[in-house]
N, C-alpha and C positions, 0 to 999 in steps of 0.2 A: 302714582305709577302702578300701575296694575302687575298684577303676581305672571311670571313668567312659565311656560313651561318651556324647557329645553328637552332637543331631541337629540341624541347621538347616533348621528352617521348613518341615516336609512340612504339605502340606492334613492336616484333620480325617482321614481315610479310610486317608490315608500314615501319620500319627503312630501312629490305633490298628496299623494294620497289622505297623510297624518293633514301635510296644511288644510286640505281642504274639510276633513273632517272636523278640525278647531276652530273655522276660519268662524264660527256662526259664537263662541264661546268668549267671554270677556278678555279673556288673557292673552299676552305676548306670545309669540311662538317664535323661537329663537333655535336655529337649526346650528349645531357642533361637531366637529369632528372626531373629538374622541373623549376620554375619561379626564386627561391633563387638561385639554380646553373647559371641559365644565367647569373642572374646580376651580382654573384662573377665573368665570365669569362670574361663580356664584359668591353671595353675599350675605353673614349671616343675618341680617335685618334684613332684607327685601324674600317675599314668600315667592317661593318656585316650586315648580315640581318635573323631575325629571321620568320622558316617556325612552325606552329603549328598545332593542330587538335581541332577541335570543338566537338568530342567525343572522349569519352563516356560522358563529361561534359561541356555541352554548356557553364552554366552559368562559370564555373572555369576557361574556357577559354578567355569568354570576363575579367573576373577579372586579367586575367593574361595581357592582351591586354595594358587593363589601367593601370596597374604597371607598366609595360617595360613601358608606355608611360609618366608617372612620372617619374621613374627617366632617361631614355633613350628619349627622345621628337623625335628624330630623325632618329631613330631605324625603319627601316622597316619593315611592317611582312604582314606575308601572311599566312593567315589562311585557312586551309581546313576541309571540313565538309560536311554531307550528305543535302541535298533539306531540308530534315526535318526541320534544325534549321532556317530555314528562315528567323525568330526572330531574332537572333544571328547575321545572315547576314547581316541584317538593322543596327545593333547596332554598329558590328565592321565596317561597310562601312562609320558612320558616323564618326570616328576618324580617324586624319590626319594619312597619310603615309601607309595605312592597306589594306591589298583587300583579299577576300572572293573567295575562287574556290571550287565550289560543286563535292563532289565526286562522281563518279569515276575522278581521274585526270588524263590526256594523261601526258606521259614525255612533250610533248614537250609547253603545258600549263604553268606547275610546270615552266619550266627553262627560258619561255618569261617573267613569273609574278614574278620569283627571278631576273633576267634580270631587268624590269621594274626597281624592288625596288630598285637595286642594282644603280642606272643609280639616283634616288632621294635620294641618300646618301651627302649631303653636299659634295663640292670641298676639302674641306681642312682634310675631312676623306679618302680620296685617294688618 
């Protein structure tokens, strides 16, 4: 079963966009609606990593950041968002496993920093 990445809740425009960006990428790309749908899919043996957006809700986002990070601690994510939130930027860079790409994001950004995460996933979730 190949390691998934989950997305939470990019508009129509974001979704096509992220799929098409991973479509060339070994992994699942599993689109979510929100923070409570992650945690019902995810599984702590099966390696995932979770990609999200710092808008329209900065602050919902970092809350979302530290929930996967309570009950998932080792869950990777990778948050995207515009220069704007630079706040946000600082906030989630200071929690383990997390990293920050300002948008606009090239494909080939998006798939070295899913790449990264995916590579700091514990041994015994792959």
């Amino acid at each position: 079963m190949p390691a998934t990445v989950f997305v939470i809740n990019p508009d129509g425009e974001s979704k096509q966009l992220v799929a098409s960006m991973l479509a060339s990428t070994a992994y699942a790309v599993e689109f979510v609606d929100d923070g409570a749908a992650l945690i019902a899919r995810l599984r702590a043996d099966h390696p995932a990593c979770l990609v999200t957006f710092a808008e329209p809700d900065a602050d919902a986002a970092l809350q979302l950041v530290r929930e996967v990070r309570r009950c998932f601690p080792a869950l990777p994510v990778v948050v995207l968002g515009p220069h704007s939130a630079f706040r946000t930027a600082v906030d989630i860079a200071r929690l383990p496993a997390t990293d920050f790409l300002e948008l606009p994001v090239s494909s080939r950004q998006l798939r070295t920093a899913v790449g990264k995460a995916m590579k700091a996933i514990p041994d015994k979730q792959q």
